[in-house]
N, C-alpha and C positions, 0 to 999 in steps of 0.2 A: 494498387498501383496502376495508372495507368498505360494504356498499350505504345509500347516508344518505336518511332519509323527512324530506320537508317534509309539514308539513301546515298549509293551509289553512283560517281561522278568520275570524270574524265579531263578535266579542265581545271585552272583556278576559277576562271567564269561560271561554270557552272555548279562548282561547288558554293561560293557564294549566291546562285540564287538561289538552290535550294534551299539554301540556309533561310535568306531572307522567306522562302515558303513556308518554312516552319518547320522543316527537317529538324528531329534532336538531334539529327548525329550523322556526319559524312565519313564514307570509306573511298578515301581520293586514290586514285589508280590513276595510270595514262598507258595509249596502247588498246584501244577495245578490242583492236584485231588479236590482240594476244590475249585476249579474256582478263587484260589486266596487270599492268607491272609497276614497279616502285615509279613515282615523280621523280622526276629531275630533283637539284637540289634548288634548283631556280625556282622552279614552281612551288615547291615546299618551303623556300625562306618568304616567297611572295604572298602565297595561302598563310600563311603564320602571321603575316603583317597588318593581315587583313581581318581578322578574326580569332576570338579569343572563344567561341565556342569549342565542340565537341567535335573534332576533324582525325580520323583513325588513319593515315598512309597503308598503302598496304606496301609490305617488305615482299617482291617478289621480282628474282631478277631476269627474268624470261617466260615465255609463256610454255604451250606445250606441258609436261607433268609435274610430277613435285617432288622428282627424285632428285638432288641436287650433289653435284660434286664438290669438291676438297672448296675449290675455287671461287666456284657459286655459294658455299655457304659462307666465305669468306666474305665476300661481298654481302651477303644479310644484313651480318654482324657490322660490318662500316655503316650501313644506311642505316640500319634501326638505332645506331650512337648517333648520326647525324640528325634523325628523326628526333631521339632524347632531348639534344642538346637544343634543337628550335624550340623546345618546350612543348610540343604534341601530348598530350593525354593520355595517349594509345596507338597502335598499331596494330595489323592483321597478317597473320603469317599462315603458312601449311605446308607440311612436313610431310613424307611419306617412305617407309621404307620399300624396295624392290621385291617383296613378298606380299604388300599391300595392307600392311598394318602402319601405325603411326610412327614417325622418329620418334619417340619421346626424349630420348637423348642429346639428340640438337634443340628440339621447342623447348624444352626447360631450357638449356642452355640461353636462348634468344629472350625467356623470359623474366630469365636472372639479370642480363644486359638490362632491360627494358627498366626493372627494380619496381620499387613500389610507386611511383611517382606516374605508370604507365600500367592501362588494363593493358590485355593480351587478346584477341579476338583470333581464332582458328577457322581459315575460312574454309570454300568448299573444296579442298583435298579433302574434307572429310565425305566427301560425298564419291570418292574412288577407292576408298577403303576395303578390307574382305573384309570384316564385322563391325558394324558399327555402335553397337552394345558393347564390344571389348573396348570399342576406341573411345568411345564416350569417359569410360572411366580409363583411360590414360590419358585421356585429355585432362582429366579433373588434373592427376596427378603431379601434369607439368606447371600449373598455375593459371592457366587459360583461365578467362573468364564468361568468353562463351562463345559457342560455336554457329557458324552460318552454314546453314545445308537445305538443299531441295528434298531431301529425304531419299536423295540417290538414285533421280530421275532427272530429267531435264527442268521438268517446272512442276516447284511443291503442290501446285494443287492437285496434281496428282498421287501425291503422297502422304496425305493427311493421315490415314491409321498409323504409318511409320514414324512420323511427325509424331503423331499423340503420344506413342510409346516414349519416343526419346525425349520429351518434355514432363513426363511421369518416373523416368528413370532419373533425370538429371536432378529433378527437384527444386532444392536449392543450392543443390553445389557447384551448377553452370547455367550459365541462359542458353536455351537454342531455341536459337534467333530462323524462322524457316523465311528464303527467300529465292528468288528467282522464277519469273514468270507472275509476281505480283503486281494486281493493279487495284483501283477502287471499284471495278465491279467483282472482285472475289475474296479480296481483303477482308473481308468483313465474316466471311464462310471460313476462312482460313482459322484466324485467331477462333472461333468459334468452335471448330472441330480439337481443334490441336489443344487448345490453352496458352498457347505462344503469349509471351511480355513482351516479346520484341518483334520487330519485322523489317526483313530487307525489300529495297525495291530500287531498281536501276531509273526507274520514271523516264527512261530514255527518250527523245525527242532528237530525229536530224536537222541539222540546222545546215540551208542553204549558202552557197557563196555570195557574199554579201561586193563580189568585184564587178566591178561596171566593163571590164573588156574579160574576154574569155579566146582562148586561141582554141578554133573552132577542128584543126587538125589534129590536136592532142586524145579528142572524142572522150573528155573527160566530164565527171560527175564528181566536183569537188565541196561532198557537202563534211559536214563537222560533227561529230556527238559530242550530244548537248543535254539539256536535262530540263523535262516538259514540268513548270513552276504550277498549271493547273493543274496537273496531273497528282503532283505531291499535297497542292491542298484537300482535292478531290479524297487521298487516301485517309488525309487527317480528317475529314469530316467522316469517313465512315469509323476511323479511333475510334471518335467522342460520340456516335450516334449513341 
């Protein structure tokens, strides 16, 4: 099987051109200052109209941790039925209890919502966890299909041995998918060390204001994340090297 690039987006604009780059598969977020939180429902009827690929929303209703109240899981549960009902494929959630092990109790619960019609991707809350060998196999448990983790660093390449482990433990009962801090000059060392089938990468790229008057008192830098389309071919040429 060959090595599958998610990439990581912020925009309907930019999730479509990844797409067009040749992305297998997008985790649409908005929000980068918050590391990421659910689309609008705007964005997500709009992304869905546009494309019948592989497009994953992530369910997450604030940024900050992944300890979530009565309230905030309520709100999951409306968006990942809203995300179902667009006909989405899949989504990305993460779960944690206040002791530092996983909810498994809520993610099954979100993964029985999602049913069979929806993978289940567990993002990096897995990478805040207190053991990530325990948590690996209660992820299995709640139905996940696979996990996105830097290997419980900032950026995987610095975690390749922990990485290996957790791609040897999971086998074939979950993909972990290592991301964050991915690009095409280490892509290629990563899947290498690890064994990875999957790989994330934001391919980030600022996109400047594109306004012809700019009001010079506000002392503003009004640029946009966006998602760099050489960047992503660039990654897929080292895939298929």
């Amino acid at each position: 099987m060959s090595t599958k690039l998610e990439i990581a987006v912020f925009s309907v604009e930019a999730a479509v051109t990844a797409l067009k780059a040749g992305a297998h598969r997008i985790e649409f977020c908005e929000n980068p200052q918050e590391g990421g939180t659910t689309p609008s429902y705007g964005s997500l009827k709009t992304l869905r109209s546009y494309t019948t690929q592989p497009v994953f929303p992530i369910i997450r209703p604030r940024g900050g941790d992944f300890l979530y109240s009565r309230s905030e899981f309520e709100v999951m549960k409306a968006d990942l039925l809203i995300v179902k009902e667009l006909g989405y494929l899949g989504a990305v959630i993460g779960l944690l209890n206040a002791d530092g092990s996983i909810d498994t109790k809520r993610t099954k619960e979100l993964v029985d919502i999602a049913g069979p019609s929806m993978q289940i991707s567990f993002h990096r809350a897995f990478d805040r966890c207190k053991d990530p060998f325990i948590a690996l196999e209660e992820i299995i448990v709640t139905g996940c299909k696979r996990i996105l983790t830097s290997g419980q660093v900032p950026n995987a390449a610095d975690a390749q041995p922990l990485l290996k482990k957790l791609v040897e433990q999971a086998g074939d009962s979950i993909i972990i998918m290592p991301g964050s801090g991915l690009r095409s000059n280490n892509i290629k060392e990563i899947i290498q060390a690890t064994g990875a089938k999957e790989m994330h990468s934001s391919a980030r790229k600022m996109q400047a204001s594109q306004m012809l008057y700019a009001k010079d008192s506000m002392k503003e830098d009004l640029q946009a994340t966006g998602v760099d389309a050489d960047e992503i071919k660039k990654m897929l040429e080292q895939l298929q090297a």
